[in-house]
N, C-alpha and C positions, 0 to 999 in steps of 0.2 A: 558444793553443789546446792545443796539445802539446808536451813535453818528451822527455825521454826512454821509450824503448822498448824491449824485450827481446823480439826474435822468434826462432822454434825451426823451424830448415829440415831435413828429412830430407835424409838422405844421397842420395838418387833425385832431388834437385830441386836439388844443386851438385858441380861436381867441383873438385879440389884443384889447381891451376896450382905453384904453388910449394909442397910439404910440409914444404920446408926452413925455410920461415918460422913454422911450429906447434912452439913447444916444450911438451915434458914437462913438465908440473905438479905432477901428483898420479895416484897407481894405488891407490885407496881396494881394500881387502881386506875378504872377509866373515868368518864368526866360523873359517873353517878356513884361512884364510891365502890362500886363492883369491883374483887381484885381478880384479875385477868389469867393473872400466870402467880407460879410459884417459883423463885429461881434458891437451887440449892448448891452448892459448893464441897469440893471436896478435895483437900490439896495434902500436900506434905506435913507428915503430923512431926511433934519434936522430938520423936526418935528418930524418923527418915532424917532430920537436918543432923542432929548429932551423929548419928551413924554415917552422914555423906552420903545417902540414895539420893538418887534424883528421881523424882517425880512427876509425870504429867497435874496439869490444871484441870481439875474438870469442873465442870457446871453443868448442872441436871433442873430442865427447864419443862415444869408441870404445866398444861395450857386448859384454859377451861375452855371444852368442846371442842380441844383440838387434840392429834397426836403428842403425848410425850417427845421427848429427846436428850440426847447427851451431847455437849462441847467436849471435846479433847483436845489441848492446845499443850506440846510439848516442842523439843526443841529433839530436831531427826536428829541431829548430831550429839547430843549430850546424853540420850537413853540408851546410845548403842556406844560411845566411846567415852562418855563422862569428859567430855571438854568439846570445845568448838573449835582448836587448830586441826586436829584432825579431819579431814574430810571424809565425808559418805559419795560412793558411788551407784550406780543404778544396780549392781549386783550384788549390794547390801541387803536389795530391798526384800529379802525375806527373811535376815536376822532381824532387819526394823519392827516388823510385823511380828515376830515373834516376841522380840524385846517389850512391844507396846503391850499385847498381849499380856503376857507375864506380869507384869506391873501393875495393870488397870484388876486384871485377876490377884493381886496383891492389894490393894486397895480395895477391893470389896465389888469389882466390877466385872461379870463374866462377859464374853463376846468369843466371838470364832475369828479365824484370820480372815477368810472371804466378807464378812461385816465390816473390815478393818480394812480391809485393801480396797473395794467398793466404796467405803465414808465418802459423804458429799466432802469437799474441801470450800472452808469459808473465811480460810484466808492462809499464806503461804510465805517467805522470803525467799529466792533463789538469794547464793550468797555464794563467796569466793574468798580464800585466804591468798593473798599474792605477793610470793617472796621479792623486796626490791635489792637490785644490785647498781653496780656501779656510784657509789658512795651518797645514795640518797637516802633521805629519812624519810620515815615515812608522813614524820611530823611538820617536814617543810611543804610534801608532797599536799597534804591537807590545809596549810594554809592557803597555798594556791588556787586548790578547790574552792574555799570560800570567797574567789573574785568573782568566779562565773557570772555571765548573765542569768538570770531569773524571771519568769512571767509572774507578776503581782498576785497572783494564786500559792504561789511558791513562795516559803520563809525557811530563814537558813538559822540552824540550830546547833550551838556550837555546846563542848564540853570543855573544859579547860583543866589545866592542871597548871602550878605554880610559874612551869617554866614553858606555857604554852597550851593551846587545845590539842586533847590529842583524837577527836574527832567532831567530824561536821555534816550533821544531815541536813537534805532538802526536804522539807515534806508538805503536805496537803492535810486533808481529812483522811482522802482515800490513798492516800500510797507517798511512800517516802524512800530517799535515797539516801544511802548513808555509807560515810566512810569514817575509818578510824583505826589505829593503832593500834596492832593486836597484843603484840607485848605488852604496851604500857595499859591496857584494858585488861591483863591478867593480872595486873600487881593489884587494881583497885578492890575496895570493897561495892558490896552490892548497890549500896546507891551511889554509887559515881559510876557504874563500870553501865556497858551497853550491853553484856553477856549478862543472862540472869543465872540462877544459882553457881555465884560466883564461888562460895567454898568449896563445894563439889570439884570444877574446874581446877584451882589451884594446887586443891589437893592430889586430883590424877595427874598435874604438867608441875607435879615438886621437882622433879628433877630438870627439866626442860627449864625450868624458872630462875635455879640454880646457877645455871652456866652463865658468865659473865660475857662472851660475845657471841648471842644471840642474832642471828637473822631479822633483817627488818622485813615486816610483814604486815602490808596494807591490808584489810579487810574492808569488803567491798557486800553491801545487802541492797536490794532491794523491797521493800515493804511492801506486797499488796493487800492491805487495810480492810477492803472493803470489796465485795463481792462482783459490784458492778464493774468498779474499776477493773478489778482483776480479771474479770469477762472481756473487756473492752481490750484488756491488752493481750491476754488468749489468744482472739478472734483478729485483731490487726496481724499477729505471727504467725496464722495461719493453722490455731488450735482451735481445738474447739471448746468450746465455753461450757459452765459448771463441772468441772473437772471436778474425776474422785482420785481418793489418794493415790492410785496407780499411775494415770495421769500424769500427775506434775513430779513423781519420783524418776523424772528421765531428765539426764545430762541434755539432750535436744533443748528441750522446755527453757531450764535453767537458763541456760546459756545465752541461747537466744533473748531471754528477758533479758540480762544485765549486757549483753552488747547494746539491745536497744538503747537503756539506757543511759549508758556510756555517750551512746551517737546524737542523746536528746540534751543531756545536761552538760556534755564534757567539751563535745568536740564543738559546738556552736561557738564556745570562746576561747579553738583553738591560740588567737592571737596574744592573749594572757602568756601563755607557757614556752613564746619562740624565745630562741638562744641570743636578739638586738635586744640587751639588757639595757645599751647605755642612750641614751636621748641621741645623739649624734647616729648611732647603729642603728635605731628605731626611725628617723629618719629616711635614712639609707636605704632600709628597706619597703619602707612606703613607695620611694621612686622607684627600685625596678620591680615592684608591683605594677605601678603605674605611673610608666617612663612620661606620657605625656601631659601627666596631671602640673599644671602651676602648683611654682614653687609654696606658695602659698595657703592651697589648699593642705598641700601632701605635709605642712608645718603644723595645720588646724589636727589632721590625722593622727600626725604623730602625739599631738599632746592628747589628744582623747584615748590612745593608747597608753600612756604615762598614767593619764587619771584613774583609768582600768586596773593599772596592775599596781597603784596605791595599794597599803597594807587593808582596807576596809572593799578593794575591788570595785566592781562597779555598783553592786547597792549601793555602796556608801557614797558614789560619783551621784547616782540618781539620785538619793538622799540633797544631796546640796541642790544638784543642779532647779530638782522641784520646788526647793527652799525658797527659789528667789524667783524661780518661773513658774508658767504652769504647764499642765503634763503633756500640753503639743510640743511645747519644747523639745521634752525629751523624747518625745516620738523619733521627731527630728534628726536629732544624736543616734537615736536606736541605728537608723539606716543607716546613717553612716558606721556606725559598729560593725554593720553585715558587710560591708568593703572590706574593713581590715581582716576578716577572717574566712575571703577569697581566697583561693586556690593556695594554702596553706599544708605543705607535706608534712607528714608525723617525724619525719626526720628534719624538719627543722624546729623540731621541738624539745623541750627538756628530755632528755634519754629514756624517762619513768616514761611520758606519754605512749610511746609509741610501744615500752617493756607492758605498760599496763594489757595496752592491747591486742598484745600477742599472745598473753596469758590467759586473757578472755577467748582467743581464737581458737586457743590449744585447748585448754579449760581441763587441764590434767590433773587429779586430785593432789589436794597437799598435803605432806604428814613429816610432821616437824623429827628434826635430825636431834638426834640428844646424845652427845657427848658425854 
C-alpha cells in the first residue's frame, strides 16, 4: 500500500533529547554571504547497521527568522516489518505511529503520536507487491514495460543484472514510476538494489530467500518527489492537497494513485503487449481493426507495430526515426500509434496485463508464503 514517506514536524510539535546526535551538514548562504539555514542530520549510527535496526533519515533544518523544523523520511513498511514484501494496511496505522515514535525517541527525538499522525507529508510512494502467475517473469514482464510510449519529459531508467534488468523506472524531477523484481531486488546489495537498507531486509526474509521456487513478484511504486506534483495529483483524484500523514495512510489514496498510473503510462501502449506476435498475425489484426482501411496502409501500421515492440521499443524507434528526420515527423507517426492502440481489450493481451490490473482493482495486501 505504502512505502516510503517524508514528513515535515515543526519545531513546537518535538524536542531534542540528544543534540549530540544532529551533525552539521551544510550552511547554504545567500548572494551576500549571509548563511540562511542550518541543516543537521541524524541517521543510523554503526551499531543500529550492525545490530540490523532500521532507522528513519532525519534532517533538522535551523532557519534564520524562521520556524525550525524536522524531515522524517522512513520507509512505512520496513519500521513496522523490517522488509518491504510484506505489506502494511490502513489498520496498521497505529502500530506505525507508534513504531515511529519509539524509534525517533530512540534516536534522541521526542514527539507525541497526534504530532506524527498530523505531520505535513512532503513526499510519499503508494506501492504494490504483485504476485505473477501463469508462467510469467516478472523480468520479461519489465522488459516489455520499457517499450512504452513516453512524453520527452519522461526518461526510462533501467537497472541491469548480468542476465538482464531487473527493473525499469520512468521518471521526471517530480515523480517517477517504477517497476522491478522483488526477488531478484532482495539478493542484491545496497547499491544495486531499489530497496534501501537492504541487510536489515534480507536479514528478516532469510528464510523466505532460502526456498528455491519462490513466487514471481512484480513490484509496482510510484514516486511523488515533489510537493507540487503530489498536490496536483491529490487534487485530479479527488483529495485534497497537502495531506498529513493520516491522509495518504489509506488504501483509497494508494490505490487510486497507481491505477492512475497504470491508465497513464501502461495502458496508452496497450498495442505492445497483444497476443499478434508474428508479422503475418499483427497484420491480421490491423484489418479487422480496420476492415476498410487499404491494404497498404493497414502494411505501414503493421510495421510501426513491429518497430514498437523491437527490443529498445518505441524510444528507440523515435531515436532513429528523429535521426534522419525532424521531430514533425514523428509527430506524425505518434498519430498514427494512437490507431493502433484503439479499442484494444485487456484480454487480448499478454495474461500479466489484465492479472496486473485486477490486483490493482482488488489491491489486497501481500505477505509472502514461506515454506
Amino acid at each position: 500500500m505504502l512505502d516510503t514517506v517524508k514528513l515535515k514536524i515543526p519545531q513546537t510539535n518535538f524536542r531534542l533529547l540528544k543534540p549530540e546526535r544532529f551533525r552539521l551538514v551544510s550552511s547554504p548562504t545567500n548572494s551576500n554571504g549571509v548563511v540562511v539555514c542550518r541543516v543537521f542530520a541524524n541517521n543510523a549510527t554503526a551499531a543500529d547497521r550492525k545490530a540490523l535496526i532500521y532507522r528513519p533519515r532525519l534532517t533538522l533544518i535551523e532557519q534564520l527568522g524562521r520556524e525550525n523544523y524536522l524531515k522524517i523520511e522512513f520507509s512505512a513498511q520496513t519500521i513496522l516489518f523490517g522488509n518491504t514484501l510484506r505489506e502494511i494496511v490502513e489498520d496498521d496505522f497505529g502500530r506505525e505511529l507508534e513504531a515511529l515514535k519509539k524509534s525517533l525517541y530512540e534516536m534522541g527525538v521526542a514527539t507525541d503520536i497526534k504530532s506524527l499522525e498530523c505531520a505535513e507529508v512532503m513526499e510519499f510512494h503508494p506501492s504494490k507487491n504483485i504476485p505473477i502467475s501463469g508462467g510469467y517473469l516478472a523480468l520479461d514482464i519489465i522488459k516489455d514495460f520499457s517499450k512504452v510510449i513516453l512524453t520527452e519529459k519522461m526518461e526510462i531508467d533501467h537497472k541491469d543484472f548480468k542476465n538482464g534488468g531487473h527493473g525499469v523506472q520512468f521518471y521526471a524531477e517530480s515523480h517517477a514510476l517504477t517497476f522491478y523484481d522483488k526477488n531478484k531486488d532482495l539478493e542484491k546489495n545496497e547499491k544495486k538494489a531499489y530497496s534501501n537498507d537492504q541487510k536489515i531486509q534480507q536479514a528478516n526474509m532469510l528464510d523466505f530467500m532460502k526456498q528455491k521456487k519462490k513466487p514471481e513478484v512484480l513490484r509496482m511504486e510510484a514516486r511523488l518527489c515533489e510537493k507540487a506534483k503530489m498536490n496536483s495529483i491529490l487534487q485530479k483524484l479527488g483529495f485534497r492537497k497537502n495531506p498529513t500523514f493520516s491522509n495518504v495512510f489509506k488504501k483509497d489514496v494508494c490505490q487510486k494513485i497507481l491505477l492512475d498510473y497504470f491508465a497513464t503510462f501502461i495502458e496508452p501502449s496497450l498495442f505492445v503487449f497483444t497476443l499478434d506476435d508474428t508479422p503475418q498475425g499483427i497484420l491480421k489484426g490491423v484489418l479487422r481493426k480496420y476492415p476498410k482501411m487499404k491494404i497498404g496502409e493497414a502494411m505501414k501500421l503493421a510495421a510501426l507495430k513491429l518497430f514498437c515492440r523491437d527490443d529498445e521499443g518505441v524510444r528507440g524507434f523515435r531515436r532513429i526515426v528523429e535521426g534522419k528526420s525532424s521531430e514533425r515527423e514523428w509527430q506524425r507517426i505518434a498519430v498514427k500509434l494512437k490507431s493502433l492502440n484503439r479499442r484494444i481489450p485487456l484480454n487480448s493481451c499478454y495474461g500479466y496485463i489484465e492479472e496486473l490490473k485486477e490486483n490493482l482493482r482488488k489491491f489486497e495486501p501481500y505477505s509472502p508464503e514461506i515454506s
